[in-house]
Each structure stands twice: as structure tokens, then as C-alpha cells.
DRENDO-1510 file (C-alpha; in Angstrom, 1 decimal, always signed):
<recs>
REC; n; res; u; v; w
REC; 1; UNK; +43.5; -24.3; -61.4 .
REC; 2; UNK; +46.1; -23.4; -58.8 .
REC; 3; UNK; +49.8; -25.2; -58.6 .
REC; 4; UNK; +50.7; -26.0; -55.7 .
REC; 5; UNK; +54.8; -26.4; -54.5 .
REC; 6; UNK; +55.0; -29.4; -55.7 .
REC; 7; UNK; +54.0; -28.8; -59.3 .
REC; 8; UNK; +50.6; -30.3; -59.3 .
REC; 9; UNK; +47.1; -28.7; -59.5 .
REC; 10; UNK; +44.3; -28.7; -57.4 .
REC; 11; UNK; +41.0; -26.5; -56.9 .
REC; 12; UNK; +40.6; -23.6; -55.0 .
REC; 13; UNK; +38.1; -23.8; -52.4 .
REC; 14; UNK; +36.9; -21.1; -50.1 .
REC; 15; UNK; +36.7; -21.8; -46.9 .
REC; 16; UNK; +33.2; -21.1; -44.2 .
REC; 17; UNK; +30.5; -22.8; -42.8 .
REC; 18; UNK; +27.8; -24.3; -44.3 .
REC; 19; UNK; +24.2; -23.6; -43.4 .
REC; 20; UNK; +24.2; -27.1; -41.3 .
REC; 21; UNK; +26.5; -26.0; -39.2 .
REC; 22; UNK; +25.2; -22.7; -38.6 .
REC; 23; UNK; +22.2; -24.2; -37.5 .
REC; 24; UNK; +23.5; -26.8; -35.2 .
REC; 25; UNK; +25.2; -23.4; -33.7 .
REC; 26; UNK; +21.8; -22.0; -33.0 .
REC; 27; UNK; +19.6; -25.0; -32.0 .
REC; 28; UNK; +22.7; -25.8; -29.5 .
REC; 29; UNK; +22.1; -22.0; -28.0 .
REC; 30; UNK; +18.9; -21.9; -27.8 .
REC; 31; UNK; +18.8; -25.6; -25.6 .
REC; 32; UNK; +21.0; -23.7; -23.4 .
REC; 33; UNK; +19.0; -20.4; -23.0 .
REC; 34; UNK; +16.0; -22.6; -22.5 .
REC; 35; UNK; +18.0; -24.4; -19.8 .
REC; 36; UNK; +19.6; -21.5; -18.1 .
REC; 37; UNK; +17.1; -18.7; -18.0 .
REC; 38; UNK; +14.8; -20.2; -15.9 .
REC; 39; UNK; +17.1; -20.9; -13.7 .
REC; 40; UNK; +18.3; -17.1; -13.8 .
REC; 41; UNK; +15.2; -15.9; -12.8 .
REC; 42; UNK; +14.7; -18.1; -10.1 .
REC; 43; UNK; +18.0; -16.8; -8.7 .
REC; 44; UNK; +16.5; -13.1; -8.8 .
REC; 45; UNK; +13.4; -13.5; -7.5 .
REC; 46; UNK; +15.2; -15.3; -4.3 .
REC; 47; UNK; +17.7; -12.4; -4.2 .
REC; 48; UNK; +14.7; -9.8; -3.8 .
REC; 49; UNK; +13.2; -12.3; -1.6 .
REC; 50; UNK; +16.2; -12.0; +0.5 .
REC; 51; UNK; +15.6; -8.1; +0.5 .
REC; 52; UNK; +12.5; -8.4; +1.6 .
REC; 53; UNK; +13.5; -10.8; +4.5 .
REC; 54; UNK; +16.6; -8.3; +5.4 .
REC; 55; UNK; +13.9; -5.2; +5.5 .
REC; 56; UNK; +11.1; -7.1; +7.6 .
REC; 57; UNK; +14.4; -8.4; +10.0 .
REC; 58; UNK; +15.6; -4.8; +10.1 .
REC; 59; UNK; +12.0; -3.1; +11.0 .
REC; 60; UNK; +11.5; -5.6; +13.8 .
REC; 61; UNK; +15.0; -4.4; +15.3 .
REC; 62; UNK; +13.6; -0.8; +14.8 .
REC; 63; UNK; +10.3; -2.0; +16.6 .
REC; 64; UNK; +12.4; -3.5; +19.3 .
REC; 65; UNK; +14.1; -0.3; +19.6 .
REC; 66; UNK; +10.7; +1.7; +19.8 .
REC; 67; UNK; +9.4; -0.8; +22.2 .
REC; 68; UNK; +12.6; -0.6; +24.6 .
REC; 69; UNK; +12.2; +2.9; +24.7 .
REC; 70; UNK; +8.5; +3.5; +24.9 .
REC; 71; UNK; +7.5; +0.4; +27.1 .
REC; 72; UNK; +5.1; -0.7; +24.0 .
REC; 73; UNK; +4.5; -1.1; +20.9 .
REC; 74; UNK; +1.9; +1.4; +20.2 .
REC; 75; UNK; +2.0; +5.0; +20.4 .
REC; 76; UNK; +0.8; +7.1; +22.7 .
REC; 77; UNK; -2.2; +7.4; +20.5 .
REC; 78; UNK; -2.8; +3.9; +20.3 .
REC; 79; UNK; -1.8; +4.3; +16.6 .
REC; 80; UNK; +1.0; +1.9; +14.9 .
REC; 81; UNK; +4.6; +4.1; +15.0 .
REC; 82; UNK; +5.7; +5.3; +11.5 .
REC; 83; UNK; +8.0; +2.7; +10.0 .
REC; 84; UNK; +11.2; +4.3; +8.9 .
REC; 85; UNK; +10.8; +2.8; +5.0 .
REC; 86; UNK; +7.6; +0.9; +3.6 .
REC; 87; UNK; +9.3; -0.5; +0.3 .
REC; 88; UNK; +12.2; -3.1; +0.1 .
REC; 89; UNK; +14.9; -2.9; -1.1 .
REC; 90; UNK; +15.4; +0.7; +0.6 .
REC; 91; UNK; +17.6; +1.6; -2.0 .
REC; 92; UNK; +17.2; +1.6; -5.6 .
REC; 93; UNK; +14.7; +2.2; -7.8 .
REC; 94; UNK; +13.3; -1.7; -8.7 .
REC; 95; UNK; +10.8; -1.6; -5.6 .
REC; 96; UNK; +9.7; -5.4; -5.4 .
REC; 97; UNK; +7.8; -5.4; -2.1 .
REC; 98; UNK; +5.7; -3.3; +0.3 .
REC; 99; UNK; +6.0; -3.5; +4.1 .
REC; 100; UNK; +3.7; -2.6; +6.6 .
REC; 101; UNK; +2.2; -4.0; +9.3 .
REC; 102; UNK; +0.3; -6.7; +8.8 .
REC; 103; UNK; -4.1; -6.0; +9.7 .
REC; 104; UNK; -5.3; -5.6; +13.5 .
REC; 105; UNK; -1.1; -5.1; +14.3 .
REC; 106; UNK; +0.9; -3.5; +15.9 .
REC; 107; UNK; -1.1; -3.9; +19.6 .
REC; 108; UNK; +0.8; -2.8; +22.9 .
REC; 109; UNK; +2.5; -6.3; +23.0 .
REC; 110; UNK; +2.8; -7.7; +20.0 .
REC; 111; UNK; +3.0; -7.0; +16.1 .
REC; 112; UNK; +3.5; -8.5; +13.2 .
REC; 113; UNK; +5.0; -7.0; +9.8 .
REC; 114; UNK; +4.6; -8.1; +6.2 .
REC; 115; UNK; +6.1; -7.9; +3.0 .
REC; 116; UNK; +3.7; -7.6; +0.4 .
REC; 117; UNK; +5.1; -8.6; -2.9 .
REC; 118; UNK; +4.7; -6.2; -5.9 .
REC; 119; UNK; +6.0; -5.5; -9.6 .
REC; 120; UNK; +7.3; -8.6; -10.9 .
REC; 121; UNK; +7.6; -10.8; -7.8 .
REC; 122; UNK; +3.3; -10.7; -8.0 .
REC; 123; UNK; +3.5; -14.0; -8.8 .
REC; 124; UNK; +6.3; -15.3; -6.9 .
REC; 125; UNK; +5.4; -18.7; -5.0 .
REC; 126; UNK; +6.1; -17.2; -1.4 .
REC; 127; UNK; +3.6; -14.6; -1.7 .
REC; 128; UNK; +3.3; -12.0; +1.2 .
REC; 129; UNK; +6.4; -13.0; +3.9 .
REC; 130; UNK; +5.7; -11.9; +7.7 .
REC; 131; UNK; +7.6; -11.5; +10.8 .
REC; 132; UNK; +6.5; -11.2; +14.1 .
REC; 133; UNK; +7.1; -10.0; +17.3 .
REC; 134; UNK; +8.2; -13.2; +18.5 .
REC; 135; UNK; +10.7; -14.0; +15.9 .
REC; 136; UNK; +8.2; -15.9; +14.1 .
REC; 137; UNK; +8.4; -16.1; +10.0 .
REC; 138; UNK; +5.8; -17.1; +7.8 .
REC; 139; UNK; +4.4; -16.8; +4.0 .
REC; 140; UNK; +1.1; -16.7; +2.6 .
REC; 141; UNK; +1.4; -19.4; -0.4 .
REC; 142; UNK; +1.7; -23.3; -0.7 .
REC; 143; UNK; +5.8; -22.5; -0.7 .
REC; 144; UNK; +7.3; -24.3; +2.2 .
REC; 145; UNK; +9.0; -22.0; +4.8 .
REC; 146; UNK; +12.8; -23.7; +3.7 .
REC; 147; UNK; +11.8; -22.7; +0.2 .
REC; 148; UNK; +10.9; -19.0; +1.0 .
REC; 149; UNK; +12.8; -18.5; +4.4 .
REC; 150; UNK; +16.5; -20.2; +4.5 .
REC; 151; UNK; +17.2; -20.4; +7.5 .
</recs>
């Protein structure tokens, strides 16, 4: 037994946490993990959906271009011009989609481009994303267009 300053004993106990409390910790950390990382990977599938939408946005500018100065969108050939980058995003290495034209497009008037998911946004609820030549965006899933296009 220990005195204390005032001339009486009492025990010495060490101090810690039990194993309840450790436990409560945990089973409180893990609700929240189960809570939050869904809703992290939500939030990165829509940011490489927004990738995709900035590539597809920035090819039709480049078709625009190509038309303006060729009078069509074909080439002389009759083929579909080269696009200048067929994954998105352009730059890093995670490629989540593939963009081309979409089938039977470009024609001397019109085209359409896609987005073809790939990787990990295979699954994604949007599926493929087009554009058009007329400014017109779609998907190919049960997704509503406010859910896969804002704005």
C-alpha cells in the first residue's frame, strides 16, 4: 500500500482501457467506414465521370474546329478524322474510359462521340456517355441524364 499526503493508504491502480472500451472504439469505426466509403466511391466514380464529360466536350470543340475548316466532318476519304486522344482523362495513368466515335459516325454532317467506360467504372450506372454534333448528351444505362450529366 501507498500513503498518500495526507497519511492514509490506498491501492495503487494502473491506469488503461479495458477490453470494453476498446471494442466500443472499433465497432464505433467500423459504423463509420461502412457509412463513409460508399459514399467515397461514389464521389470518384462521378469525378472520372466528369473527365469523361470534359474529354467528349473538348473532342466535339476539336470536331467543330475540323469541320470549320474542312466544310465537313469527314475526310476527304470519307474516313472519320483521327481524334487527337482516345482515352479520358488525357493525363495520368488511371485510364477510366475510351472515346471514339460512336458506330455509323462521323457522316459529312453530323457525328456523335462516346465514352466507353473501362477499368473500374465497368460497372458504373451511366454506362457509355455520348455527345453529338448537335450538343445533344446521352447515356446508355437506366441512370437518369441529371444523375450522369449535371447540367
Amino acid at each position: 500500500m501507498l500513503e498518500n499526503s495526507y497519511g492514509t493508504n490506498r491501492k495503487s491502480r494502473s491506469s488503461g482501457f479495458t477490453l470494453i472500451e476498446v471494442m466500443i472504439v472499433v465497432a464505433i469505426i467500423g459504423i463509420i467506414a461502412a457509412i463513409s466509403y460508399p459514399s467515397y466511391q461514389e464521389h470518384v466514380r462521378k469525378t472520372k465521370r466528369a473527365d469523361a464529360q470534359t474529354a467528349l466536350m473538348e473532342l466535339s470543340q476539336f470536331m467543330e474546329r475540323y469541320y470549320t475548316a474542312n466544310g465537313r466532318y469527314l475526310a476527304s476519304d470519307n474516313a472519320a478524322p483521327t481524334l487527337p486522344f482516345t482515352e479520358a482523362p488525357k493525363d495520368g495513368a488511371g485510364k477510366s474510359y475510351n472515346l471514339s466515335f460512336a458506330e455509323n459516325s462521323p457522316t459529312a454532317n453530323s457525328y456523335t462521340l462516346q465514352a466507353v467506360p473501362k477499368g473500374s467504372m465497368t460497372g458504373d450506372k451511366c454506362g457509355t456517355l455520348t455527345l453529338t454534333s448537335t450538343g445533344a448528351k446521352g447515356q446508355a444505362a437506366d441512370a437518369t441524364m441529371a444523375e450522369c450529366w449535371r447540367r
